[in-house]
Every structure is written in C-alpha cells, then in structure tokens.
C-alpha positions in Angstrom: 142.4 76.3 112.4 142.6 76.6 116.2 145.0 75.3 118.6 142.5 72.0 119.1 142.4 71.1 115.8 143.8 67.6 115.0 144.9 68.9 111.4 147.4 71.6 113.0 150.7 71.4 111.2 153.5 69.4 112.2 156.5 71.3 113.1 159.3 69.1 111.7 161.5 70.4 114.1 159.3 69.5 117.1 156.9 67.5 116.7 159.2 64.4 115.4 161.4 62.5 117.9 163.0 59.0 117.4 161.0 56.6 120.0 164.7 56.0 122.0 164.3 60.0 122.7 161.0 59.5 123.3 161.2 56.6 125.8 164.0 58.6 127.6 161.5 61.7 128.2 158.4 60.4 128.0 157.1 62.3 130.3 158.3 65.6 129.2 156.6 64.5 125.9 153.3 63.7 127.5 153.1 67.3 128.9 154.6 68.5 125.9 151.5 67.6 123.8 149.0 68.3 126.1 149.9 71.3 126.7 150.6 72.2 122.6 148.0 70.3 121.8 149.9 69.5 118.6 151.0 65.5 118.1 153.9 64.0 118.2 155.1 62.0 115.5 157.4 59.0 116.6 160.2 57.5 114.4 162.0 54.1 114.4 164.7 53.5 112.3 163.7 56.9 110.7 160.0 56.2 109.4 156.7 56.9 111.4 156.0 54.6 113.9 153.1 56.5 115.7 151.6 59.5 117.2 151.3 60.4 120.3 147.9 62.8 120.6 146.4 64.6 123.4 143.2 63.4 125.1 141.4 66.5 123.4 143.0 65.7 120.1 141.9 62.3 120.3 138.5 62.5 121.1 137.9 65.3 118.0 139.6 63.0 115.8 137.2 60.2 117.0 133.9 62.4 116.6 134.8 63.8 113.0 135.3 60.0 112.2 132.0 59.4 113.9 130.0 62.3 111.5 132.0 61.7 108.4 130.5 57.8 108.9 126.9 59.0 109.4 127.4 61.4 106.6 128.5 58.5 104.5 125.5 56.1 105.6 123.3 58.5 104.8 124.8 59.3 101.3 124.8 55.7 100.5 120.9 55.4 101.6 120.1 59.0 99.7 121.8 56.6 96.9 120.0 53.4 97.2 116.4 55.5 97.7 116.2 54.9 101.2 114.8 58.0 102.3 111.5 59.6 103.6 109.1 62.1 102.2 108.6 65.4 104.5 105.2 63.9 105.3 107.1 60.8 106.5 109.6 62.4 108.6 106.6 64.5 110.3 104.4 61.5 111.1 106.7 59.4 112.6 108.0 62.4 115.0 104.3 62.7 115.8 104.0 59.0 116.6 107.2 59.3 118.2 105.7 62.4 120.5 102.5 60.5 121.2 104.7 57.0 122.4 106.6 59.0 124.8 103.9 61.3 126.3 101.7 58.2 126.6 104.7 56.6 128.4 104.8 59.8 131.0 
C-alpha cells in the first residue's frame, strides 16, 4: 500500500507515544504525521487512548467508510429483492435525460 494509505503499519517504535509526551510536543507530532502520513497512536496509563491522523488520512478513512456503507445498502437490497431489471435502469435514465433537458 502507498504512503496514503490509512492501513500502513504502525511502527511500534514511532508511532506510539504516552499523551504526557505527546502534550509536551504536540506540535512536533502534528508535523510529524503529516508529513509521514502514518498515525499516531496515543497511550494513557499504557493502553490506546486515540490516534492522531493526518487530514489526508482522515478523509480516505471517511470515504472507504462511505463506499463500504453503500456497498452494504445495496447488498442488503440485492437481498431483500430490491433491485431493477436492465430495462428498468434504462427507462428511468431516459426519463431522467428528458426531465432535465426539458428543464434546459
């Protein structure tokens, strides 16, 4: 995986720092992961007790989410029958066509 990818692995040895470390440097931290990419995993009392991400990070980690829900949804509908014939799918994206060229 690339150097964006949310599911790079933790280095142990750097990628973990108890939060009284972290609140001393915070802002060597900040730069730290953004500039790694890679997040940082924040201990108290010597368990997880968050991750820091980058921006970038973040918002990849919020768009799988978003596609593995839709994916989901539409499982669940493929499951309960809720789906459309080819024929369907082609007339409604003609009516579709027609409602927004009339609308031009």
């Amino acid at each position: 995986m690339g150097h964006n990818s949310v599911y790079m692995q933790i280095k142990t040895s750097k990628n973990i720092v108890p939060v009284s470390d972290f609140k001393a440097l915070a802002s060597d931290w900040l730069r730290r992961v953004a500039a790694s990419g890679q997040p940082l995993v924040i201990t108290q009392h010597g368990k997880a007790a968050g991750v820091l991400l980058s921006p970038e990070a973040f918002d990849q980690l919020m768009e799988q989410t978003r596609f593995l829900g839709a994916v989901q949804e539409g499982l669940t509908q493929a499951a309960a029958g809720d789906v459309l014939s080819t024929e369907e799918v082609f007339d409604r994206l003609e009516q579709n066509i027609s409602s927004v060229e009339s609308n031009s």
